[in-house]
N, C-alpha and C positions, 0 to 999 in steps of 0.2 A: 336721326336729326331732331334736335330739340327745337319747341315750339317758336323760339324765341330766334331759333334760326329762318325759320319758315316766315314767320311776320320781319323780317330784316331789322330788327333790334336788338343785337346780340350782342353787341358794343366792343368793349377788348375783351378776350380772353383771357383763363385766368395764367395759361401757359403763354401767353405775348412776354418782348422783353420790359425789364424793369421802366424802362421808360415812359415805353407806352401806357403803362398800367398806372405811372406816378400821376402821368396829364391827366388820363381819363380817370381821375380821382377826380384832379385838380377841377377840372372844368364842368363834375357833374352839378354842386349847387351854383355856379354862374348859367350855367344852359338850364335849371330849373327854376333860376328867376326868371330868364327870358320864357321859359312855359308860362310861368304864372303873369305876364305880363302878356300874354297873348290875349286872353278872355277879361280880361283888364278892359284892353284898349278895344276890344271888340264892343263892350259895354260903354265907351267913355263916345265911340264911335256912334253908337245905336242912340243915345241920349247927347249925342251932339256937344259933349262939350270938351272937344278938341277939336281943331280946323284938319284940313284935306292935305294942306301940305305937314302937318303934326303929322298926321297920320301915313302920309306918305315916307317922312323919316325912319317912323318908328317900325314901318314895314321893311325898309333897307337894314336896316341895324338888326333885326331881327332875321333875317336872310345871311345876313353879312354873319352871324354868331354863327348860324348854323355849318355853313363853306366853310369857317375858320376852322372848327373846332373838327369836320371831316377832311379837312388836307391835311392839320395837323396830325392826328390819331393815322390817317393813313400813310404819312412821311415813316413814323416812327414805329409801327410795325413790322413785322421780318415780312408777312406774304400782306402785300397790296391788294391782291385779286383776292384771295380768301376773305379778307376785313369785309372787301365792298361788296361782295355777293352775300354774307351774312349780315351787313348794314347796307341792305341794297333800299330801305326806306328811305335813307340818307338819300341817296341822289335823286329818291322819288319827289322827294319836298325841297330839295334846292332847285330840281328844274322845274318841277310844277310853280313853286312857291317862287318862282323868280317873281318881283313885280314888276319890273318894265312888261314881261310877257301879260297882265292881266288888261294892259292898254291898248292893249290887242285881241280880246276875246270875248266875244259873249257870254263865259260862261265865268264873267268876271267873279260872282258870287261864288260860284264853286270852287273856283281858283283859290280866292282869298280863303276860303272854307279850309283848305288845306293844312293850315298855320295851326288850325285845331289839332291835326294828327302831332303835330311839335309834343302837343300837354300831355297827349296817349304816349306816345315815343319815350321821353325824358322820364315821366314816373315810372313806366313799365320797367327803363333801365336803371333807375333808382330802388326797385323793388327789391333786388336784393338785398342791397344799404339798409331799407326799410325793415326788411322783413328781419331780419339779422337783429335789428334795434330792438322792433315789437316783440320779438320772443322773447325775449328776456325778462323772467320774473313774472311773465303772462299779462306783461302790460297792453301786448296785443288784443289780446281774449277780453279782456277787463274793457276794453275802449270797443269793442264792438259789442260786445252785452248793454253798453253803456247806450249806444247807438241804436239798437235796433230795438232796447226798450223805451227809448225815445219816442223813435217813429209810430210805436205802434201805439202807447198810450197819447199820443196824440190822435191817430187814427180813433181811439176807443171814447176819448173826452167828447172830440168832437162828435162823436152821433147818439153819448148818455146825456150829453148837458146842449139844450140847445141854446146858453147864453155863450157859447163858443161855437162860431159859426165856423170857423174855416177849417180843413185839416193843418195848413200853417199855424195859425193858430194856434192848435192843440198842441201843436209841437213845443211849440216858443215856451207854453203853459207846463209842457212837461219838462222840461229843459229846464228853467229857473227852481222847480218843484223840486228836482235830483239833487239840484245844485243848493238844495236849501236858501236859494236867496228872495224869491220870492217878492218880485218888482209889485205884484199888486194891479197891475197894468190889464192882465186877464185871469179872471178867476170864475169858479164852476161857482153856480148859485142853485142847482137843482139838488135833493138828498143824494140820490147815486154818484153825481160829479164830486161832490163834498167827500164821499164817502171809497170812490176811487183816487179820490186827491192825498186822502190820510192814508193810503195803502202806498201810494206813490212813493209820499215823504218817509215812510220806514224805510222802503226799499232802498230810495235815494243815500239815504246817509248809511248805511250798510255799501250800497257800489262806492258811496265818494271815499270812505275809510279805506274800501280794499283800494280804490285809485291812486288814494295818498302813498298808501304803505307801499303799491307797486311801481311808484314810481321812485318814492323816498331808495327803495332798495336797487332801482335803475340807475340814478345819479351815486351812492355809494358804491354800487358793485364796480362802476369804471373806475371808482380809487382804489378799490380790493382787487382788480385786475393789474394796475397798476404796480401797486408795490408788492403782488406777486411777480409779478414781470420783472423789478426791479430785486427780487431776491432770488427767482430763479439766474438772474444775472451774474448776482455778487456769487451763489454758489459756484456756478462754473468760473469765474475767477478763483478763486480759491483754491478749485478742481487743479486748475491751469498751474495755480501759485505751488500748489503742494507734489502733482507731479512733477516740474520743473526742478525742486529743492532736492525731490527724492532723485533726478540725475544726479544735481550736483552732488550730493551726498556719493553716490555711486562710485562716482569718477573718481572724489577725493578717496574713497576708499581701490580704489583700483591703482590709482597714485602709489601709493602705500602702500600695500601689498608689492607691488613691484620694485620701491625703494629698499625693502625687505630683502625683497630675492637676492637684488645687486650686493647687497652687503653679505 
């Protein structure tokens, strides 16, 4: 059993019928705005500027997507039972996550905590979608070099230059420095900061070129898929056109041959 069974986020399978597989297309980036709109309103919530009954809405309508989008998905698979015991997180977050149930609990905060698991749930089943996209052309590899020499030369700024006080900070610093744009906003003033800044900026414009080119070749390869697709097409027409002719040919000689015999 795969992992993905075990954590009950297995979503449709790729053997479900065509239906089921069309929805759970359909509904993956509408149920991953509703993720991104959880830590949203978590946030709008902690800084107060939404009211209680806002918030009360936006907790129904988020509950409500989630029921929809499991009655659906489980109407239109062939085995019911198989779905929900492989999306058995599903019904962990629509009953936990019920909110009338949170006006009755002390452990209102943990309750509502649950609505987090939605953001883990929804990308983890996205992962495939994702993972599929990022491989291509190593735009994945390229975005996480990009990333992780981010964090760390930020990590590094901050404890060579102490006119960058924060590891945020250094981050931000290293981020505009990659990106060749350089806002000015934070900058190293010590020699070593200056001098891992100019090592930064080569590095930078070397990752942003490979970024450019791996993405440039990500947006073109979907048209070079494409009108592969659409000439693998046309050849099997063709296929189609050409053995169909070579019947008729066939027959009309089979015709003929036997208007022969007769005479």
């Amino acid at each position: 059993m795969r992992i993905i069974h075990l954590l009950g986020i297995a979503g449709v399978e790729p053997h479900e019928q065509p239906a089921a597989r069309l929805w759970a297309k359909r509904l993956e980036w509408p149920m991953l705005l509703v993720a991104l709109w959880i830590p949203l309103q978590w946030y709008l919530e902690e800084t107060q500027a939404i009211g209680p009954m806002l918030a009360r809405i936006a907790d129904w309508l988020i509950w409500l997507a989630f029921l929809v989008e499991t009655a659906l998905l489980s109407a239109l698979v062939r085995n019911r039972r198989e779905y929900l015991l492989r999306n058995w997180m599903n019904l962990a977050i629509i009953v936990g996550g019920l909110p009338v149930v949170w006006q009755y609990t002390p452990l209102i905060g943990l309750m509502r905590s649950l609505r987090l698991v939605l953001v883990i749930v929804l990308l983890a089943r996205l992962s495939r979608t994702v993972r599929k996209l990022l491989s291509r052309h190593q735009l994945g590899t390229t975005l996480a070099v990009a990333f992780v020499t981010m964090v760390l030369s930020g990590i590094i700024v901050s404890r060579i230059d102490p006119s960058i006080g924060t590891v945020w900070d250094g981050m931000w610093w290293a981020w505009v420095t990659m990106a060749t744009v350089g806002y000015g906003d934070v900058v190293p003033h010590s020699a070593a900061g200056r001098l891992f800044g100019s090592l930064l900026i080569l590095f930078g414009v070397v990752l942003l070129s490979l970024l450019t080119a791996n993405l440039a070749a990500f947006f073109i390869g979907g048209d070079v898929e494409k009108v592969e697709r659409e000439e693998k097409e046309t050849e099997r027409l063709l296929k189609e056109v050409s053995a169909r002719l070579e019947r008729v040919e066939r027959l009309l000689e089979e015709r003929q041959n036997a208007q022969c015999v007769e005479r």
